[in-house]
TORTORZA-641625 format. One record per residue (C-alpha): residue in three letters; x, y, z. Coordinates in pm, 1 decimal, decimal comma, m for minus. Example, Ala and Ser with C-alpha at 12.3 -4.5 7.8 and 13.67 -1.06 7.14 Angstrom:
BEGIN
+---------+----------+----------+----------+
! residuo !     east !    north !       up !
+---------+----------+----------+----------+
!     Ala !   1230,0 !   m450,0 !    780,0 !
!     Ser !   1367,0 !   m106,0 !    714,0 !
+---------+----------+----------+----------+
//
This chain:
BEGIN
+---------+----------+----------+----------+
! residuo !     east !    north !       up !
+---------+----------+----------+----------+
!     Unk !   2053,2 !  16485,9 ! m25893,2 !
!     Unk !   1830,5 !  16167,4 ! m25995,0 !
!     Unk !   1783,7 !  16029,6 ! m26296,7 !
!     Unk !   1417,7 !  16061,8 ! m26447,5 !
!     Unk !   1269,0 !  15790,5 ! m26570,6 !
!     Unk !   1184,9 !  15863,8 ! m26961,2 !
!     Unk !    797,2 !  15783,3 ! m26893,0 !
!     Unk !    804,1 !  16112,7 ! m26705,3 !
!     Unk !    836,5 !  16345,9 ! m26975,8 !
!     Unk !    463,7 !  16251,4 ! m27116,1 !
!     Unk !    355,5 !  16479,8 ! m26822,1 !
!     Unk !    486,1 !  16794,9 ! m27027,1 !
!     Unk !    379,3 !  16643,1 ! m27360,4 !
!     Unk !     22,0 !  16589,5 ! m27182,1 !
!     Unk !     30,2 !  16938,9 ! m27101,8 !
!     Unk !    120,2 !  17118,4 ! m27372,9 !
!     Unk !   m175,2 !  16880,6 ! m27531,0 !
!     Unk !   m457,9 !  17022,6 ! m27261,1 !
!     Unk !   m332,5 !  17362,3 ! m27341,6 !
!     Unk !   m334,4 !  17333,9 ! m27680,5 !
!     Unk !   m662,8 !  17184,4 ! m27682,7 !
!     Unk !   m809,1 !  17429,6 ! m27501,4 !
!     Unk !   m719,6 !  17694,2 ! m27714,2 !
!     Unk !   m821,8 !  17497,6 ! m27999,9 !
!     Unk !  m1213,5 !  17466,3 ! m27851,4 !
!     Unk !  m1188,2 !  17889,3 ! m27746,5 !
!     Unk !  m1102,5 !  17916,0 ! m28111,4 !
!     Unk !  m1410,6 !  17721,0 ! m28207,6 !
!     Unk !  m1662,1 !  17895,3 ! m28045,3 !
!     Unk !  m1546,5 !  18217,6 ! m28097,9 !
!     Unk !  m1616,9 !  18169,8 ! m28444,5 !
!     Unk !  m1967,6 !  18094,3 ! m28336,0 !
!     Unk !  m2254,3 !  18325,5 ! m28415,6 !
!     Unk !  m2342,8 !  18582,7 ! m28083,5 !
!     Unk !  m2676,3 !  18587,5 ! m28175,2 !
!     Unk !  m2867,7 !  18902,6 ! m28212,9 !
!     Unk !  m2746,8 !  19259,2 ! m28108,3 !
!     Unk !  m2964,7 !  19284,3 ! m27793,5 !
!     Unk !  m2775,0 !  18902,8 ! m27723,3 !
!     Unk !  m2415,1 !  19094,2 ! m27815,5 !
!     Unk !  m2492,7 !  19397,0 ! m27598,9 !
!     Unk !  m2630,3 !  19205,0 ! m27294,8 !
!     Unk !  m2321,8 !  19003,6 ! m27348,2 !
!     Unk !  m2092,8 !  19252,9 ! m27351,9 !
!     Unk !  m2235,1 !  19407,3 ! m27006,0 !
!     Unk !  m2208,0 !  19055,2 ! m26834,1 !
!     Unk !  m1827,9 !  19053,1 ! m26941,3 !
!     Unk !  m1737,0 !  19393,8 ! m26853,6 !
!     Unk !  m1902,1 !  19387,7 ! m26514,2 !
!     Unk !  m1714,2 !  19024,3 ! m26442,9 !
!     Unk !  m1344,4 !  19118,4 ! m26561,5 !
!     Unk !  m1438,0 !  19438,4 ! m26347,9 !
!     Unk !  m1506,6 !  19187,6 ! m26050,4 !
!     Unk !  m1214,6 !  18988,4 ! m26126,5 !
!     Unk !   m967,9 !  19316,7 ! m26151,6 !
!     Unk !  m1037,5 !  19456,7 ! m25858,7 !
!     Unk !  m1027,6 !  19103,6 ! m25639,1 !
!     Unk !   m651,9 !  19031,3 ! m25817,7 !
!     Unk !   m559,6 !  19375,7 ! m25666,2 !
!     Unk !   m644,3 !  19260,0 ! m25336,3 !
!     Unk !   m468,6 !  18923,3 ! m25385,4 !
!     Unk !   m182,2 !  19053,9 ! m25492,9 !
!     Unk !   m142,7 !  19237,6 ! m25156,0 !
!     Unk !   m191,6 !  18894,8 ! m24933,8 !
!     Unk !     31,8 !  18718,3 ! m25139,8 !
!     Unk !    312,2 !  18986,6 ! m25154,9 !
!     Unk !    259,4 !  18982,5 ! m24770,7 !
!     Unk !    320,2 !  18608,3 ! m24755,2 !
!     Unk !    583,1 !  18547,5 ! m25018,8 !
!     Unk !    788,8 !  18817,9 ! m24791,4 !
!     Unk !    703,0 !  18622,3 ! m24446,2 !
!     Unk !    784,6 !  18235,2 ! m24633,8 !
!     Unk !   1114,7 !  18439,1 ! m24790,5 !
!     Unk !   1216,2 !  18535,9 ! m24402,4 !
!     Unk !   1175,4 !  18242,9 ! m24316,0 !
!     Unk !   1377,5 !  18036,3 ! m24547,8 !
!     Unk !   1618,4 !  18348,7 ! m24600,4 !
!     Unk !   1648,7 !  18492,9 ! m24253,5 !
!     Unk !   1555,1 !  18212,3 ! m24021,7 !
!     Unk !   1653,3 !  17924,1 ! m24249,6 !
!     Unk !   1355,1 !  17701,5 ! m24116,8 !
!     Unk !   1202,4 !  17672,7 ! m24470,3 !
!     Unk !   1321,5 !  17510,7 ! m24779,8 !
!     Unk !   1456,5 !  17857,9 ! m25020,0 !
!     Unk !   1249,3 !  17780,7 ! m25289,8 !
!     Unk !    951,1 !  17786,3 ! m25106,6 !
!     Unk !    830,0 !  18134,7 ! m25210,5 !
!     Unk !    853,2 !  18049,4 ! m25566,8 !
!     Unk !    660,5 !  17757,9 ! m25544,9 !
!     Unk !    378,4 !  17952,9 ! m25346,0 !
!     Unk !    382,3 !  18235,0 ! m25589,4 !
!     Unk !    335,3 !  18037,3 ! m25879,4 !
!     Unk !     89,0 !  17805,6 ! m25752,8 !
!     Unk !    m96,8 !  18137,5 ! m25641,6 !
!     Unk !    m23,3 !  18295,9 ! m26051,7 !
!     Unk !   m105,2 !  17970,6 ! m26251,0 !
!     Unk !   m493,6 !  17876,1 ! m25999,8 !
!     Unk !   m588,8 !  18253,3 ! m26067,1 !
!     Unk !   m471,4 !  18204,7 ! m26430,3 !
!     Unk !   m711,2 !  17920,8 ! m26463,2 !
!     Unk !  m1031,2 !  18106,4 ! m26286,1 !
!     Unk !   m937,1 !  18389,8 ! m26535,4 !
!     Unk !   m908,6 !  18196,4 ! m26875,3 !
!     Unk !  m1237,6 !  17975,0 ! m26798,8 !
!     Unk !  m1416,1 !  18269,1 ! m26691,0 !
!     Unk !  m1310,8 !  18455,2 ! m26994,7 !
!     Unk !  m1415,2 !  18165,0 ! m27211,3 !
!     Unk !  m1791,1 !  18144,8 ! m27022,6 !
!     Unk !  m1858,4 !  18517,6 ! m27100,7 !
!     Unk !  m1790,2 !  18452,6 ! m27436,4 !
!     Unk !  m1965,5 !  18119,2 ! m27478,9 !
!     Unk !  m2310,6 !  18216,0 ! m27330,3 !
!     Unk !  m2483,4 !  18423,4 ! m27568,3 !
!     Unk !  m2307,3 !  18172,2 ! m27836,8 !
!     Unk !  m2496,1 !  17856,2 ! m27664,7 !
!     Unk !  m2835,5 !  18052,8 ! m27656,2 !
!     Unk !  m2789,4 !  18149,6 ! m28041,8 !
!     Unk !  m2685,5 !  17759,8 ! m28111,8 !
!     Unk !  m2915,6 !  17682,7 ! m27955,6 !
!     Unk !  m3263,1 !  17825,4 ! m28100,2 !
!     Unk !  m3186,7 !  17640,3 ! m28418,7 !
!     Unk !  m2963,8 !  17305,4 ! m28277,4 !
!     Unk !  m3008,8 !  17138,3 ! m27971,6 !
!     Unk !  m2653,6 !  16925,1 ! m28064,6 !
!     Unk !  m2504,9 !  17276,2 ! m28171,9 !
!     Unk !  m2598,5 !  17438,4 ! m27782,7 !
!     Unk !  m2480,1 !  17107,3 ! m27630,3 !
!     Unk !  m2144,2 !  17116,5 ! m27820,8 !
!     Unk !  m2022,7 !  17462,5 ! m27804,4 !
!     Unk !  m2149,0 !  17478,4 ! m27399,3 !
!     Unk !  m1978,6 !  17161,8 ! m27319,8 !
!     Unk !  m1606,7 !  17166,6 ! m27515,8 !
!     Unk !  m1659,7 !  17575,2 ! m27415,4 !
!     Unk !  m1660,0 !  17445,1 ! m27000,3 !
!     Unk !  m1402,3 !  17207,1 ! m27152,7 !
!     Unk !  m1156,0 !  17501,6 ! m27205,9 !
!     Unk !  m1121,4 !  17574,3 ! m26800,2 !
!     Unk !  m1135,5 !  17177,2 ! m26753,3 !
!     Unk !   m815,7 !  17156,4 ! m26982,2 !
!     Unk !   m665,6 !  17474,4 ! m26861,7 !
!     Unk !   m669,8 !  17364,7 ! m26510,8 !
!     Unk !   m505,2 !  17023,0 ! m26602,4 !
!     Unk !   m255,2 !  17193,9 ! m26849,8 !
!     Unk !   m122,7 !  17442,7 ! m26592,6 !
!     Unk !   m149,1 !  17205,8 ! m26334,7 !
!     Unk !     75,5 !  16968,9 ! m26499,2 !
!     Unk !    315,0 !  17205,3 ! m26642,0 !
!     Unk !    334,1 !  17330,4 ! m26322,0 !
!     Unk !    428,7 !  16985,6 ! m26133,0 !
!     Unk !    664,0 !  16923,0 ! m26408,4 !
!     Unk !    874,4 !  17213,6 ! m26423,6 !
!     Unk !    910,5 !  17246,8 ! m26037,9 !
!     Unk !    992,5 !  16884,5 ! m26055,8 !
!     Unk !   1299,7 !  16921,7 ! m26311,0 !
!     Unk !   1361,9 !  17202,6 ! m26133,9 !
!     Unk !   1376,9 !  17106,4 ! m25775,2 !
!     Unk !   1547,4 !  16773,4 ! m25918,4 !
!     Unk !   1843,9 !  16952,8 ! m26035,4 !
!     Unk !   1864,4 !  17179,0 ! m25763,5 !
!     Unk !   1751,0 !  17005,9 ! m25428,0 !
!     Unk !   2031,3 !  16745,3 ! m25319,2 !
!     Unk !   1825,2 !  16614,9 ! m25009,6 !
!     Unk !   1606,4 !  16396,5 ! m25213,5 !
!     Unk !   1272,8 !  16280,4 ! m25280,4 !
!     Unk !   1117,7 !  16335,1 ! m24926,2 !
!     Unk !   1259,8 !  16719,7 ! m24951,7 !
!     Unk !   1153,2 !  16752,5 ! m25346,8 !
!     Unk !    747,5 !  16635,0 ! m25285,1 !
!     Unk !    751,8 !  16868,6 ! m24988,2 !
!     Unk !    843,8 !  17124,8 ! m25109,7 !
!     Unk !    651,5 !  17103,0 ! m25410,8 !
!     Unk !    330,0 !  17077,2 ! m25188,6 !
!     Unk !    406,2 !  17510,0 ! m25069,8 !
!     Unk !    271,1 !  17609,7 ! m25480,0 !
!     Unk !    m25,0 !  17396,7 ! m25419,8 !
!     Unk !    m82,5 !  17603,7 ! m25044,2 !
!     Unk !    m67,3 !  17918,1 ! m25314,3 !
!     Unk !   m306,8 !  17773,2 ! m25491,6 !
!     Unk !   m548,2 !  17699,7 ! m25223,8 !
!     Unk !   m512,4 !  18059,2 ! m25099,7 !
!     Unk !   m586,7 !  18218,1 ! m25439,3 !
!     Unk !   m887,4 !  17960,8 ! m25428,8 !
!     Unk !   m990,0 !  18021,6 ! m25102,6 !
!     Unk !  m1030,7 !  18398,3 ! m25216,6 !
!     Unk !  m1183,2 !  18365,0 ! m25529,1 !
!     Unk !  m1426,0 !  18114,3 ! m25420,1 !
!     Unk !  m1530,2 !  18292,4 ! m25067,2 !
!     Unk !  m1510,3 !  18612,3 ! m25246,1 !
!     Unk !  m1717,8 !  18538,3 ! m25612,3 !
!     Unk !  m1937,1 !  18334,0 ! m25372,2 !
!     Unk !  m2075,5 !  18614,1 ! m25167,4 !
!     Unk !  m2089,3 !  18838,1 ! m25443,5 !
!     Unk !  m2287,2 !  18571,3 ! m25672,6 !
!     Unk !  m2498,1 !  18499,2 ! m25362,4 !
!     Unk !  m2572,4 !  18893,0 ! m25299,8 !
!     Unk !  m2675,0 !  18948,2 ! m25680,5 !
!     Unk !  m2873,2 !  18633,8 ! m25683,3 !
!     Unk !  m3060,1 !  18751,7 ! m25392,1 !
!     Unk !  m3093,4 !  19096,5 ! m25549,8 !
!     Unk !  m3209,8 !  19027,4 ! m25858,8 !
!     Unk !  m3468,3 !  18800,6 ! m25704,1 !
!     Unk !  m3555,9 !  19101,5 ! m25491,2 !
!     Unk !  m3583,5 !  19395,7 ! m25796,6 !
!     Unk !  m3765,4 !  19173,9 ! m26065,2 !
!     Unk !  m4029,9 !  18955,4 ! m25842,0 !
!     Unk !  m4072,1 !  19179,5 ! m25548,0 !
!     Unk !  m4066,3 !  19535,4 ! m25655,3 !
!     Unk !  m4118,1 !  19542,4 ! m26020,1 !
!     Unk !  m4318,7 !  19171,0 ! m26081,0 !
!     Unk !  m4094,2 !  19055,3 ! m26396,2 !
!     Unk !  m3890,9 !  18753,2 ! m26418,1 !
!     Unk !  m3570,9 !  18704,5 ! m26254,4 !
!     Unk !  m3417,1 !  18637,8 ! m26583,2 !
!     Unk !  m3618,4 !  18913,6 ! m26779,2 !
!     Unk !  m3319,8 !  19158,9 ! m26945,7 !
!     Unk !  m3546,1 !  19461,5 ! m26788,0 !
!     Unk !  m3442,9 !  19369,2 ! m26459,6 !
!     Unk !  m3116,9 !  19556,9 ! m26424,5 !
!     Unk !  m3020,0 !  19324,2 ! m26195,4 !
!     Unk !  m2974,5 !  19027,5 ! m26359,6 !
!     Unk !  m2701,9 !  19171,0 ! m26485,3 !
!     Unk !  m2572,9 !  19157,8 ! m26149,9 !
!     Unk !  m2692,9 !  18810,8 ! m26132,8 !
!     Unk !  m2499,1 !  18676,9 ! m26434,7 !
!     Unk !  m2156,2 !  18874,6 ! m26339,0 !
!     Unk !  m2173,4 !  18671,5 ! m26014,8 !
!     Unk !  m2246,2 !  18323,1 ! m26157,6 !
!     Unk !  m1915,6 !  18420,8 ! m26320,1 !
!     Unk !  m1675,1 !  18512,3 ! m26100,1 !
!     Unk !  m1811,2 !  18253,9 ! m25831,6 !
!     Unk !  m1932,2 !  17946,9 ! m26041,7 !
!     Unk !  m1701,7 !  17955,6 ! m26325,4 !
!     Unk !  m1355,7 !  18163,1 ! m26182,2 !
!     Unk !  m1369,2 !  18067,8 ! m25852,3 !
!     Unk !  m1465,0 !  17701,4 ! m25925,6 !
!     Unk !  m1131,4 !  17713,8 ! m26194,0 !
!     Unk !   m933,6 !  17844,9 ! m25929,1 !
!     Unk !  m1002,8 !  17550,0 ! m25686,7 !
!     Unk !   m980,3 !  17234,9 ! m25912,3 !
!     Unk !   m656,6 !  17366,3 ! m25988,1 !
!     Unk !   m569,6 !  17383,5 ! m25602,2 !
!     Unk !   m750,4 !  17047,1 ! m25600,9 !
!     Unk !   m629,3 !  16863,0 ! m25872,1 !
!     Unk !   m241,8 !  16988,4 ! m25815,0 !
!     Unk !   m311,2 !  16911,4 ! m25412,7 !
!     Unk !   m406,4 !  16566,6 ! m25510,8 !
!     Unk !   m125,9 !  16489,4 ! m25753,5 !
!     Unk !    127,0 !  16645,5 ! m25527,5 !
!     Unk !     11,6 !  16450,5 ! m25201,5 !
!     Unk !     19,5 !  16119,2 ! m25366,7 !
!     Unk !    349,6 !  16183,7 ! m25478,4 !
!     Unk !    448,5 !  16248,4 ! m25152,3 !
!     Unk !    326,0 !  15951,0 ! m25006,9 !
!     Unk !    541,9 !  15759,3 ! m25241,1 !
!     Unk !    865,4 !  15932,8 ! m25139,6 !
!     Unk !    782,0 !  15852,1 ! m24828,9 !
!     Unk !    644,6 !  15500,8 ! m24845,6 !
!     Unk !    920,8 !  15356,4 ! m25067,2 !
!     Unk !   1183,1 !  15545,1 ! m24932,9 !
!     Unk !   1368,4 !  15272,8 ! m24885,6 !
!     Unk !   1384,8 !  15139,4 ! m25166,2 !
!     Unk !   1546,0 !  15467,1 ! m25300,7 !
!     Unk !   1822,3 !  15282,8 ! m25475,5 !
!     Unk !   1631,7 !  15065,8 ! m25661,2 !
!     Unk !   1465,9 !  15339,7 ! m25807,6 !
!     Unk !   1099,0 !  15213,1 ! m25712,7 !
!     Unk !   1083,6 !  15604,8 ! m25461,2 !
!     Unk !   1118,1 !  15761,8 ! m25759,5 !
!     Unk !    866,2 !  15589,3 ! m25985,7 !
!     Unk !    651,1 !  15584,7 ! m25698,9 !
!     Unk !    685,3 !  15958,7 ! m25731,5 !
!     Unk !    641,7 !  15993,1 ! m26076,6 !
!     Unk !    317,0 !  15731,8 ! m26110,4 !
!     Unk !     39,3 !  15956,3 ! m26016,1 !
!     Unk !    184,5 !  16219,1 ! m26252,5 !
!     Unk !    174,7 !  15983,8 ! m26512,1 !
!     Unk !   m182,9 !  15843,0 ! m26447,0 !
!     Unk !   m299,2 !  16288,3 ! m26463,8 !
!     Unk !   m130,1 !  16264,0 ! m26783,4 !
!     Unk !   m276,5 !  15955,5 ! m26950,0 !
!     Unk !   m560,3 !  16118,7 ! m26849,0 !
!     Unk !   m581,0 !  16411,6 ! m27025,3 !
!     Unk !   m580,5 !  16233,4 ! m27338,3 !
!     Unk !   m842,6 !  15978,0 ! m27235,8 !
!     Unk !  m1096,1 !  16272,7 ! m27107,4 !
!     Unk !  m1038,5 !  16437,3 ! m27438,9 !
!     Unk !  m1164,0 !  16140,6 ! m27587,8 !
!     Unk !  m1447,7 !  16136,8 ! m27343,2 !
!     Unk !  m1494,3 !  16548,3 ! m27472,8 !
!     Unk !  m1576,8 !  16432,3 ! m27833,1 !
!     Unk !  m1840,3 !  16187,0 ! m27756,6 !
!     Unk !  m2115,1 !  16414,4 ! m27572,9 !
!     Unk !  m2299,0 !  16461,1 ! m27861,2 !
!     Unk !  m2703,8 !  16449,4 ! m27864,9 !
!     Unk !  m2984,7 !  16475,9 ! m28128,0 !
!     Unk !  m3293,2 !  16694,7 ! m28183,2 !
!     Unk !  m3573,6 !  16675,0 ! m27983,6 !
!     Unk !  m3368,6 !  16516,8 ! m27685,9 !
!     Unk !  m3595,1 !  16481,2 ! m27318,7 !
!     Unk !  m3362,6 !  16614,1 ! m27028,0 !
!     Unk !  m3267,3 !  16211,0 ! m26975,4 !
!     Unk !  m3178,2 !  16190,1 ! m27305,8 !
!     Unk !  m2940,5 !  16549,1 ! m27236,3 !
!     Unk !  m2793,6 !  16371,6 ! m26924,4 !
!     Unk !  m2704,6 !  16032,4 ! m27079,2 !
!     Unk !  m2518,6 !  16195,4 ! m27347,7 !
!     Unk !  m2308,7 !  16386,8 ! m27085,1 !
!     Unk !  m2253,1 !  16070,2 ! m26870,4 !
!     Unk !  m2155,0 !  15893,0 ! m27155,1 !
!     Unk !  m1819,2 !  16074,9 ! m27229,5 !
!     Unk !  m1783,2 !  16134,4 ! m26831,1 !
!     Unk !  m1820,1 !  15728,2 ! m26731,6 !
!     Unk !  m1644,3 !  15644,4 ! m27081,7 !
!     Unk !  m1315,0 !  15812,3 ! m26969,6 !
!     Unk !  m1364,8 !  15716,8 ! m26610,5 !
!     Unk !  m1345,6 !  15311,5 ! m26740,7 !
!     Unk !  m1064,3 !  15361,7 ! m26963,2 !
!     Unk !   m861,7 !  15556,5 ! m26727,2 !
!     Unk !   m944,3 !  15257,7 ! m26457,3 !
!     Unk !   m777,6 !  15017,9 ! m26686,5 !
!     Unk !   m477,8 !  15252,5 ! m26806,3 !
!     Unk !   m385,9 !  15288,0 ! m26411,5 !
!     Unk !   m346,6 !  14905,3 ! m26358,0 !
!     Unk !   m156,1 !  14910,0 ! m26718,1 !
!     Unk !     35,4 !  15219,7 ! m26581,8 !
!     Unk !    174,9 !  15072,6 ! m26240,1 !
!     Unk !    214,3 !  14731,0 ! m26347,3 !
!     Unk !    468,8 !  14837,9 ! m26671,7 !
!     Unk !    654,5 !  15099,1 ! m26353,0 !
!     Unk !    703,9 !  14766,8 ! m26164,0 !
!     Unk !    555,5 !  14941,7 ! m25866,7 !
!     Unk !    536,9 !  14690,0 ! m25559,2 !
!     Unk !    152,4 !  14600,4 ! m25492,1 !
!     Unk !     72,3 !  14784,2 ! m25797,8 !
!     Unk !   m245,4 !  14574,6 ! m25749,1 !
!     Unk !   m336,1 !  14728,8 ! m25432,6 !
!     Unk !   m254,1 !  15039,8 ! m25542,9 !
!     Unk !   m473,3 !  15044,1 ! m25860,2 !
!     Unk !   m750,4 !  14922,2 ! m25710,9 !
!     Unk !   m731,3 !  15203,5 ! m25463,4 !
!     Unk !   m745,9 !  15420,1 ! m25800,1 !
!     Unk !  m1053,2 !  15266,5 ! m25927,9 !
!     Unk !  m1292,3 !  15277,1 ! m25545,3 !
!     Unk !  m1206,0 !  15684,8 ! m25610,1 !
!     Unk !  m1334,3 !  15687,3 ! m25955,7 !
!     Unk !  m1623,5 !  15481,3 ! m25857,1 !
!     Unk !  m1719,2 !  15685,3 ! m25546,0 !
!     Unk !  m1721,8 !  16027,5 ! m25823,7 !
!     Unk !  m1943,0 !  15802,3 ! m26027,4 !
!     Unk !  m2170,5 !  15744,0 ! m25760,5 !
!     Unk !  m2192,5 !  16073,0 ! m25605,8 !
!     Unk !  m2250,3 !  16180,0 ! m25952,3 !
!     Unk !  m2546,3 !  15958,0 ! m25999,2 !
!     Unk !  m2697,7 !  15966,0 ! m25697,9 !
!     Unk !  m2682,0 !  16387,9 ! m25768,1 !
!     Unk !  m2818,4 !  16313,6 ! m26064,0 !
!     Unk !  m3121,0 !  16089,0 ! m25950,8 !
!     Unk !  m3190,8 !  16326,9 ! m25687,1 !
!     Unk !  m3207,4 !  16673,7 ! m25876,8 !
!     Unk !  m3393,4 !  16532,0 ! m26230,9 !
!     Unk !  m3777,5 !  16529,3 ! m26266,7 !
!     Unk !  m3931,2 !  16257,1 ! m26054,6 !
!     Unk !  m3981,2 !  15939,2 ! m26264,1 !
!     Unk !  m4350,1 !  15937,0 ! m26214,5 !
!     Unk !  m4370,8 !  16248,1 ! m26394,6 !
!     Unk !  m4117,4 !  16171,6 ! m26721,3 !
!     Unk !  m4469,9 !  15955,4 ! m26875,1 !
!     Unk !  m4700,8 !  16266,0 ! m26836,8 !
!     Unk !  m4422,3 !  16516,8 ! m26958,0 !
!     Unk !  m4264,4 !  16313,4 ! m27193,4 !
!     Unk !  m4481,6 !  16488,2 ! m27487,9 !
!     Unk !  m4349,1 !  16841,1 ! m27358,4 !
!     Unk !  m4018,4 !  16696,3 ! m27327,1 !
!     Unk !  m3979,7 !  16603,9 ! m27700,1 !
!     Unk !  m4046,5 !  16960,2 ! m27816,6 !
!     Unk !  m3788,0 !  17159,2 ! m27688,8 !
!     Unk !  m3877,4 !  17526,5 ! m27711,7 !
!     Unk !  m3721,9 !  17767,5 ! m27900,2 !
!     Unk !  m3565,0 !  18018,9 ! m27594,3 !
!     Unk !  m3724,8 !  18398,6 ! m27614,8 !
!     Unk !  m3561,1 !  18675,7 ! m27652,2 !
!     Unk !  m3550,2 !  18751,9 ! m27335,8 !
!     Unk !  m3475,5 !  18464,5 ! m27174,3 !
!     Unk !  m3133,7 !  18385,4 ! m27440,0 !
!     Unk !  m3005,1 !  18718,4 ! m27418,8 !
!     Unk !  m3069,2 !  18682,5 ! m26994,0 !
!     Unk !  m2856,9 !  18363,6 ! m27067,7 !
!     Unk !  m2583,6 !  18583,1 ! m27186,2 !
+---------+----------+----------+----------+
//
């Protein structure tokens, strides 16, 4: 068993700070107003029909994975080919990536009708409660993410006398559970979100000439239970596989590229670093969280730069706390290194611009709309409660 460095414990700390934040924003908007009782009850469909999804998906999950667990426990158990805490780690990455689906698509029923009642008399109280609401699964999936990587790490640490190399491995099998719990809920909510879409678009324009959106369209209930359980669930699901698969792969690079200089302990803070840079992170994106703000009467440019403003402000500061965080480790060509860091933040920044150039109204247009633009209308009926 190694020594951990003390830095390593702000990984936990940073977790139990996501978490906590997250609950702290569900709090928040669930004291929110719902908005009128055709809002609640259209609501309350949308939510029933998407846990319903979600249920009966989870049922057939549980099936694969029990299938796998007991093939990955034969193999480590029966054949001994396979580290023996490899079905642990694939069950719980498989538990904690549908855990995060489930909690931000629990907090995106809730939040919809509360951003259409917001916002019908504040364009800054819509903005807030929908962003720090999509916040919630952006924190969850960091929180469990982290806690996840930590505790397997103090785990396999105390347990696992083969080293580093073996430890990062190994830790990699939760993150293949969490890619196959993503892989379902993504390919799964997908199709279903893709059907309804198509459906609704079908019933309400086709058959009966109403809106897509209208609430009479008994499909767009459809409709919203899929944006659900694809867009929100099955997006939670794969960040987490993401973000754990990228922590967990750059940790095993650094096992492997500094092995040896194992007793000089630079392995293990190679190890450690990228844990530590997801950590400082948390608390720098939360920072990044409170500054989307907007005012009344924004244009749809004026919408955008307020959300780029806490995304780019937390990308900068995180760029400068990596080259803080690998120089204080004494990690060898920390320089290197960080500056790999920043061309990955700076290629998200640019695919995020370019997205953002490409999808927004064309620039010859802003001058003629701008008037429209400054009067934001007050959302229908119809259209809020189709929201919810």
């Amino acid at each position: 068993m190694m020594t951990i460095p003390s830095a390593f414990w702000l990984v936990p700390v940073a977790s139990v700070v996501a978490l906590g934040m997250a609950y702290y924003f569900f709090r928040q908007m669930m004291a929110a107003d719902e908005g009128t009782p055709r809002m609640k009850e259209i609501a309350l469909y949308v939510r029933h029909g998407a846990m319903a999804y979600l249920k009966q998906q989870y049922k057939v999950v549980c099936i694969v994975f029990a299938v796998l667990c007991a093939l990955f426990a034969f193999m480590a158990y029966g054949m001994n080919v396979q580290n023996p805490w490899v079905p642990f780690a694939f069950l719980t990455g498989g538990f904690f990536s549908g855990l995060a689906g489930f909690f931000g698509m629990k907090t995106a029923t809730y939040a919809s009708a509360r951003t259409a009642n917001a916002a019908r008399q504040s364009l800054d109280a819509g903005l807030k409660i929908a962003f720090r609401s999509g916040a919630v699964m952006g924190l969850t999936v960091v929180g469990l993410g982290l806690l996840d990587i930590a505790i397997w790490f103090v785990v396999l640490n105390h347990f696992d006398s083969e080293g580093l190399i073996s430890i990062t491995t190994t830790m990699l099998t939760f993150g293949m559970g969490a890619s196959t719990q993503a892989l379902f809920a993504r390919v799964g909510g997908g199709i279903y979100t893709k059907a309804a879409d198509v459906g609704a678009d079908i019933v309400g324009k086709v058959e009966a000439d109403i809106p897509e959106d209208d609430p009479r369209n008994p499909a767009t209930i459809a409709d919203n239970v899929g944006d659900n359980v694809g867009d929100v669930a099955g997006m939670g699901a794969d960040l987490y596989e993401s973000y754990c698969g990228s922590v967990l792969s750059t940790a095993a690079l650094g096992a492997s590229a500094f092995a040896a200089s194992a007793a000089d302990g630079m392995q293990i803070k190679a190890v450690i670093a990228p844990m530590i840079i997801a950590a400082v992170g948390v608390f720098l994106s939360l920072l990044g969280i409170f500054l989307v703000r907007t005012k009344e009467g924004a244009t749809m440019r004026d919408l955008l730069h307020s959300l780029s403003l806490g995304t780019n402000v937390s990308a900068v500061l995180i760029a400068i706390a990596t080259f803080a965080i690998l120089y204080l480790l004494g990690i060898d060509n920390w320089m290197g290194l960080s500056f790999s860091v920043i061309s990955g933040l700076a290629a998200g920044v640019i695919i995020g611009q370019a997205t953002e150039y490409y999808t927004s109204t064309p620039t010859s247009l802003h001058s003629a709309s701008a008037r429209q633009d400054r009067q934001v209308p007050q959302p229908s009926l119809s259209r809020a409660s189709a929201l919810a």
